[in-house]
C-alpha positions in Angstrom: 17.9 9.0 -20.7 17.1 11.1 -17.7 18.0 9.5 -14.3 17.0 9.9 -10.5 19.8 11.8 -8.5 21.4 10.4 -6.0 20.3 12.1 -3.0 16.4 11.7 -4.3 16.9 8.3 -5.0 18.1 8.0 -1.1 15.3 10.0 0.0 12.5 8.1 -1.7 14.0 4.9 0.1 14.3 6.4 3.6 10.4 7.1 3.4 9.4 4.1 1.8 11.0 2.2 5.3 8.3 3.7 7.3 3.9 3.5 6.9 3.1 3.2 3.4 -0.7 4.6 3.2 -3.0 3.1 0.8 -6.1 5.9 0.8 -9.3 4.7 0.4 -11.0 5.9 -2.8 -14.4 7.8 -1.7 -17.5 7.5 -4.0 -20.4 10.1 -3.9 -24.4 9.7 -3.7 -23.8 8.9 -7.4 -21.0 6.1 -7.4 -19.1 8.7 -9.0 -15.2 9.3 -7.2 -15.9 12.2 -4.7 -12.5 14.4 -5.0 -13.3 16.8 -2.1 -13.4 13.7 0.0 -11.0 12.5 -1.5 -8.0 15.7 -0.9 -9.4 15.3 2.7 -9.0 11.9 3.6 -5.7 11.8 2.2 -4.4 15.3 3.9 -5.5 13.7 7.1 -3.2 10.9 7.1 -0.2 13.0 5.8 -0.8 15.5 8.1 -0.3 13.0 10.5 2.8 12.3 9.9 2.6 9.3 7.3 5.7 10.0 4.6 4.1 7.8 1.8 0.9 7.2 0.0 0.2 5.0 -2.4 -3.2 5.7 -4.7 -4.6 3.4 -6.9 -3.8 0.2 -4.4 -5.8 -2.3 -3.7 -7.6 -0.6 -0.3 -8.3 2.0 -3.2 -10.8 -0.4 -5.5 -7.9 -0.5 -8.0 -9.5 -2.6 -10.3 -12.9 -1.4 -9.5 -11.6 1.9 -11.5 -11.8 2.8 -14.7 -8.6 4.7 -16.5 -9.8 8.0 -16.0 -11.0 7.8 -12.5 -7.2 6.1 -11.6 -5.5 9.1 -12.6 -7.8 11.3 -11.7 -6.9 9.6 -7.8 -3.8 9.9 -8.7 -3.9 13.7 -9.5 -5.7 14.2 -6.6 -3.1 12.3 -4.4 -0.1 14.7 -5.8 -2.5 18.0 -5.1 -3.7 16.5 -1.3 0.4 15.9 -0.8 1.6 19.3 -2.0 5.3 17.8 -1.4 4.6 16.7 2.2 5.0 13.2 1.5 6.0 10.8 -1.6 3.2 9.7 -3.8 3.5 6.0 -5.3 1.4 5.7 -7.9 -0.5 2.1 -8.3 -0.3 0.4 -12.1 -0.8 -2.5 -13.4 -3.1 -4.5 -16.3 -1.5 -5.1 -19.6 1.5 -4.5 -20.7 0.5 -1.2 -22.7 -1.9 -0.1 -19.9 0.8 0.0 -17.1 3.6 2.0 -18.8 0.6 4.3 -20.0 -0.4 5.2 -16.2 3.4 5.2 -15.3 4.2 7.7 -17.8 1.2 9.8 -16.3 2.2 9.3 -13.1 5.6 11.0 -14.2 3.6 13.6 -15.7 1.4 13.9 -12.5 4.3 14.4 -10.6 4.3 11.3 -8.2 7.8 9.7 -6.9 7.3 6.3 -7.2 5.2 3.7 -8.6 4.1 0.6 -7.8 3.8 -2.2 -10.1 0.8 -4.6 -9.5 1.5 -8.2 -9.7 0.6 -9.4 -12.9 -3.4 -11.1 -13.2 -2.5 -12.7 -15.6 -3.0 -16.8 -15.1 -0.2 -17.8 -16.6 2.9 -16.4 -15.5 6.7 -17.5 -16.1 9.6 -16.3 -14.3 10.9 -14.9 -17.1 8.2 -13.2 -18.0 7.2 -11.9 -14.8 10.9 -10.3 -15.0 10.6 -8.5 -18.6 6.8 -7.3 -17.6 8.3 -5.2 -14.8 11.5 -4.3 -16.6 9.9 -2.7 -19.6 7.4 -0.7 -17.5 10.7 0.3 -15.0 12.6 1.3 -18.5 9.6 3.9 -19.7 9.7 5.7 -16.6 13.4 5.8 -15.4 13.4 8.7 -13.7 10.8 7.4 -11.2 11.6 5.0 -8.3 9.5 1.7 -9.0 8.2 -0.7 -6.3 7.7 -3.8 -7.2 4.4 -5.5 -5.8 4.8 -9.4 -5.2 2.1 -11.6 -4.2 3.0 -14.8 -5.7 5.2 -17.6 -3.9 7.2 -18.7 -6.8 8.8 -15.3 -7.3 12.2 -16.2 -6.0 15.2 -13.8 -5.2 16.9 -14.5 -8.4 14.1 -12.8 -10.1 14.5 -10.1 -8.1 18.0 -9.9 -8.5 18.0 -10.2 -12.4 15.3 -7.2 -12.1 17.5 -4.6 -10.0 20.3 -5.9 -12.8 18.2 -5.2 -15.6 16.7 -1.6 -13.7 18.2 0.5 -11.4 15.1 2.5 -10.6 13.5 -0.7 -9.0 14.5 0.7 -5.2 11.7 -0.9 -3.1 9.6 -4.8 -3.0 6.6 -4.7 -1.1 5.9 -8.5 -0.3 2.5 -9.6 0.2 3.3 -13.2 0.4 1.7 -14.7 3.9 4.9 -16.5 5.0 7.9 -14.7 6.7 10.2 -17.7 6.1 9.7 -17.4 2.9 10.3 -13.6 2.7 13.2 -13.4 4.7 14.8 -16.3 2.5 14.2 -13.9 -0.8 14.8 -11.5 0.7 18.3 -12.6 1.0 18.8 -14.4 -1.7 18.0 -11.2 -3.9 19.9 -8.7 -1.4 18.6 -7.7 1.4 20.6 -4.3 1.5 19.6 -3.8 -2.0 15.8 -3.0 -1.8 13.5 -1.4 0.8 11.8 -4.2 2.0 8.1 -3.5 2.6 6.1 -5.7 4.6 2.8 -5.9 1.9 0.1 -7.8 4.6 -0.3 -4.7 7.3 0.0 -4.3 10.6 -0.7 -7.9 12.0 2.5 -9.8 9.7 4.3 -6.1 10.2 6.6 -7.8 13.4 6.7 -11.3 11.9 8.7 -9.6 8.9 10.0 -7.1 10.4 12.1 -9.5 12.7 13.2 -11.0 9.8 14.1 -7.4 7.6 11.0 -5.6 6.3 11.7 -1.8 7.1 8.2 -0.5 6.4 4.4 -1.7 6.0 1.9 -0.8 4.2 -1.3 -0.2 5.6 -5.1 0.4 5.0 -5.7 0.8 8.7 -4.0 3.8 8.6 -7.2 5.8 6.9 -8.9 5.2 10.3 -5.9 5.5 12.6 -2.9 6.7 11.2 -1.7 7.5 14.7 -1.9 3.8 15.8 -0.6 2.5 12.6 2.5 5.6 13.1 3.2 4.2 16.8 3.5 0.6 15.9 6.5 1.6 13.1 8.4 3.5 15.8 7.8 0.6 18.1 9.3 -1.5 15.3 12.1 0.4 13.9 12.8 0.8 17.8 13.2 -2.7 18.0 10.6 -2.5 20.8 8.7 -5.7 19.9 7.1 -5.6 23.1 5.3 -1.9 22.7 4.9 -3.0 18.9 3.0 -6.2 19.8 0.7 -3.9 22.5 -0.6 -2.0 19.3 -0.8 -5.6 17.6 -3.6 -6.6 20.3 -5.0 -3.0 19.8 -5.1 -3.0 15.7 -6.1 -6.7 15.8 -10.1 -7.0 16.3 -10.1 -4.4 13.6 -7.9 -6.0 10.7 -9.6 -10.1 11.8 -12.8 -8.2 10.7 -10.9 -7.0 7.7 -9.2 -10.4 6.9 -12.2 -12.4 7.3 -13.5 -14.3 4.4 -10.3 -14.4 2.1 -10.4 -10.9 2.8 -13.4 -10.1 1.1 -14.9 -7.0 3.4 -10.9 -5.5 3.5 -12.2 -2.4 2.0 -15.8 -2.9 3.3 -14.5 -2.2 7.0 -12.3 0.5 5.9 -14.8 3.0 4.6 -17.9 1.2 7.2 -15.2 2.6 9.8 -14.7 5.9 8.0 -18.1 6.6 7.4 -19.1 5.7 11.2 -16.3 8.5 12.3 -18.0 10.6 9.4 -15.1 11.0 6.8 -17.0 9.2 3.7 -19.4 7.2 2.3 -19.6 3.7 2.8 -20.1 2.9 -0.6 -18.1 0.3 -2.7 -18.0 -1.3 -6.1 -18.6 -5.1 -7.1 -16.7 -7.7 -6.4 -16.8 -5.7 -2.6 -20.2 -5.7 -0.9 -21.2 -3.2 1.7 -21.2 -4.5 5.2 -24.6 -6.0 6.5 -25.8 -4.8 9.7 -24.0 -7.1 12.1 -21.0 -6.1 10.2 -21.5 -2.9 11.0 -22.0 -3.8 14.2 -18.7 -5.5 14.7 -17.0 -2.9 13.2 -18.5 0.1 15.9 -17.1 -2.6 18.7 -13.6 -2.8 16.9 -13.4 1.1 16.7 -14.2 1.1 20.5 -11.3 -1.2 21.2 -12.5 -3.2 24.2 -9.5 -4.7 25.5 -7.6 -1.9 26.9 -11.3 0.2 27.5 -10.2 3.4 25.5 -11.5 4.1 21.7 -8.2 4.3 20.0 -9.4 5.9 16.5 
């Protein structure tokens, strides 16, 4: 079986510690996915100076998509990158589904993909292990980030997963605790995987202090200079300047959070289209914003408290 080099392997982990973009994905009048847009939005943030973007994540209506349109996002994330930055392609569903778009993502020519946490409503440990280890095997030659959202993943699942799969390189942890990360992240190594924080730019310092080397971040479609400045600040070890962009970023991502998080894509593309970059359209179970919303959203993108529009 084909393998991952050494010195690519090491590469795809130094960018994974830094902003991992997760693009928006921009409808047209028709509802359809608008690839012009598309290219654009995610050239902007690469052009920026963001090293990774992951398509078909959950800021991109992942399970909003059908098949088709997913790797047709994907497709269009490898052209918009052009080698500028590593592409992590989002998979997930069933068993069958997941190694199907991880084998097109090799095809595609993305780096990386990441593995959405199993939906599924009953989940053992076990389990949870051999899902991500069979989808890791069809695609060896691709670095695989794992995606974990659920509390009783402990750090011996992880470690029995890196065991079992060398190409498992990076765990972005979505779990709102940073006790309980920086205890996994222990127990499974914590020199062993790139440790991503998964809940954006207002946990990135809580784990951070406590060993994430990167964030992802949805933010960064509006301001991927913001979201840039509070990673140097934090790999810097300047919590002090990182915190000033956590006041900045933070009437922004409350709107976003609000609700269980139930307008965290609404605000995204409400904000985009405001600055005139897409359409404010999304797909059921997301709502479009209602005009107060909006409203709230044009205050955020002025950033009141230090009197300067920071997007």
């Amino acid at each position: 079986m084909p393998v991952i080099s050494s010195a690519r392997f090491d590469e795809r982990k130094r960018r994974l510690s830094g902003v991992v973009a997760i693009p928006v994905t921009p409808f047209d009048a028709d509802g359809a996915v608008a690839p012009e847009t598309y290219v654009k939005l995610v050239d902007r943030v690469i052009t920026a100076g963001v090293e990774v973007v992951t398509p078909n994540g959950n800021t991109g209506e992942f399970y909003a998509l059908d098949v088709t349109e997913a790797r047709r996002c994907l497709e269009l994330t490898v052209e918009a990158a052009a080698g500028r930055a590593s592409v992590v392609a989002g998979v997930g569903h069933d068993l069958g589904t997941a190694i199907g778009a991880a084998r097109h993502a090799r095809e595609a020519g993305a780096d990386l993909i990441m593995i959405h946490q199993p939906v599924h409503p009953y989940v053992s440990a076990e389990g949870w292990v051999e899902y991500h280890r069979a989808i890791a095997a069809a695609v060896p030659e691709l670095g695989v980030v794992l995606y974990v959202r659920d509390a009783r993943i402990e750090g011996e699942q992880l470690a029995r997963l890196g065991d079992a799969a060398e190409n498992v390189i990076g765990v972005k942890y979505a779990v709102p605790d940073p006790v309980r990360f920086a205890s996994v992240a222990r127990d499974a190594g914590l020199a062993r995987f790139v440790w991503i924080a998964g809940l954006a730019e207002l946990s990135a310092p809580g784990y951070f202090a406590v060993g994430a080397t990167g964030f992802t971040s949805g933010l960064v479609n509006v301001a991927p200079s913001l979201s840039l400045e509070m990673f140097r600040s934090l790999r810097d070890g300047d919590f002090g300047a990182a915190m000033a962009c956590w006041e900045r970023v933070r009437p922004f991502e409350e709107l976003r959070a609000a609700d269980g998080n139930a307008n965290n894509v609404s605000v995204v593309k409400e904000a985009l289209a405001q600055l005139g970059l897409c359409r404010r359209d999304v797909r059921p179970p997301s709502r479009p914003l209602t005009g107060e919303e909006r409203g709230k959203v044009a205050e955020a993108l002025e950033n009141r408290p230090p009197h300067r529009n920071v997007f």
